[in-house]
N, C-alpha and C positions, 0 to 999 in steps of 0.2 A: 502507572499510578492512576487506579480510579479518580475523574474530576478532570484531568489534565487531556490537554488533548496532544495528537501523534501526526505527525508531518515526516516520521523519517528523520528528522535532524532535529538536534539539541539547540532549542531556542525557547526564548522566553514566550506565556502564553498570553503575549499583548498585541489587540487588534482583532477586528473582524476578517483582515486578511485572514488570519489563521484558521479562522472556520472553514474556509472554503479550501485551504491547504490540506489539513487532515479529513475533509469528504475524501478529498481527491486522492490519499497515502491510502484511505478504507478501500475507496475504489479501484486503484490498482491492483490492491494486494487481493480483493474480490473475485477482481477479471481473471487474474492468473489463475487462480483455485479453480477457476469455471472446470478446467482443463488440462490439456496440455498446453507445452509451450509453443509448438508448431499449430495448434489449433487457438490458441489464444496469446500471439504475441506482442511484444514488446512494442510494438508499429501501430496495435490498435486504440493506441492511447489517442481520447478523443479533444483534448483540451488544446486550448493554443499553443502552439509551440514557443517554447521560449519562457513562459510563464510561471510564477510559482506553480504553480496549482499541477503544469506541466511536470514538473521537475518531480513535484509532493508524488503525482503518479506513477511516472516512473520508478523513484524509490519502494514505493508498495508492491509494482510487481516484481522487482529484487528480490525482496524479501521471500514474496511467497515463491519467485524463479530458484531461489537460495534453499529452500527447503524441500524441494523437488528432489528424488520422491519421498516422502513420507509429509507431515504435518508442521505448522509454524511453532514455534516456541512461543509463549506469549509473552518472552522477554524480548524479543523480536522485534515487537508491536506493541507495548505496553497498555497505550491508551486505546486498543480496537478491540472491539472483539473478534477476536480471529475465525474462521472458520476452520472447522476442527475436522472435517472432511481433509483423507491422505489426498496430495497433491501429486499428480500424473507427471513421469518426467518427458 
């Protein structure tokens, strides 16, 4: 939904935590797109371990790992915009 923002999980959009949640769901779901998954994995995630913001990344490159090969659905990702480049399995 336009306005709203996307963390990967169903939660209310209260707080500035959540800004830095959904960079972090955009940016996973980014990194995967870059590529493949053996050229851009799971492991490259640069955020503290343990953290939301961790977690928020991980979920996004799910998503775009989940749509390998072909493209994300943009019910997928709601609030990102997705990159619409086919995704390399």
């Amino acid at each position: 939904m336009t306005g709203q923002l996307d963390f990967g999980i169903g939660l209310n959009n209260a707080g500035a935590a959540r800004i830095m949640a959904a960079r972090a769901f955009s940016e996973g779901i980014y990194f995967r797109a870059s590529g493949t998954a053996a050229a851009f994995p799971i492991s490259g995630n640069p955020l503290q371990q343990g953290s939301d913001e961790d977690a928020a990344w991980d979920r996004g490159w799910t998503v775009a790992d989940d749509a390998s090969p072909g493209t994300i659905a943009q019910s997928a990702a709601p609030g990102v915009a997705i990159p619409t480049n086919a995704i390399a399995a």
